[in-house]
C-alpha positions in Angstrom: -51.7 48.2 -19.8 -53.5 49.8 -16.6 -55.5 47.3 -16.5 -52.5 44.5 -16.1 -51.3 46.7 -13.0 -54.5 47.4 -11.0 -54.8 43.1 -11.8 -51.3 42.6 -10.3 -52.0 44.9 -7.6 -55.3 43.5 -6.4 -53.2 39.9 -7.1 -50.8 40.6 -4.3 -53.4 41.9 -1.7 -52.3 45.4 -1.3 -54.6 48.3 0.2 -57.3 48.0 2.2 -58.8 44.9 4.3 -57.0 42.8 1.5 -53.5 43.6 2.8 -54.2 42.9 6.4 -55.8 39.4 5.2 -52.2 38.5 3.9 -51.6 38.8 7.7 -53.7 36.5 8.7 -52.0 33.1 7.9 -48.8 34.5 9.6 -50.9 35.0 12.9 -52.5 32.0 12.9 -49.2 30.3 12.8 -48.1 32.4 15.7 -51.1 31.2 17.5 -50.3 27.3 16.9 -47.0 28.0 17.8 -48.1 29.3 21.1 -50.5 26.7 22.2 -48.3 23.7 21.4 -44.8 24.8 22.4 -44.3 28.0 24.5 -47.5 27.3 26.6 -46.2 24.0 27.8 -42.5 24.9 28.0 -44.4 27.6 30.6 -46.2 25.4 32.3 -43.6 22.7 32.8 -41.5 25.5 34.2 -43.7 26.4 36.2 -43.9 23.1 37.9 -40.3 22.8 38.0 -39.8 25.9 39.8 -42.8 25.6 42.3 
């Protein structure tokens, strides 16, 4: 029955390196998000203002 949780537990990425890994999609997706829509939306007010 131990066995089954420390499975689970190492299933959902908890402790250690592993948890910050679940991070990573959720950043990247940040990342995207910035280069195709706030950057522009920046730079076109930018232009609009100058």
């Amino acid at each position: 029955m131990v066995e089954v949780a420390y499975a689970a537990d190492a299933a959902a990425g908890t402790g250690g390196p592993g948890g910050l890994m679940s991070f990573l999609p959720l950043v990247l997706i940040f990342v995207v998000f910035y280069f195709l829509l706030i950057r522009p939306q920046q730079k076109k007010a930018k232009e609009h203002q100058g």
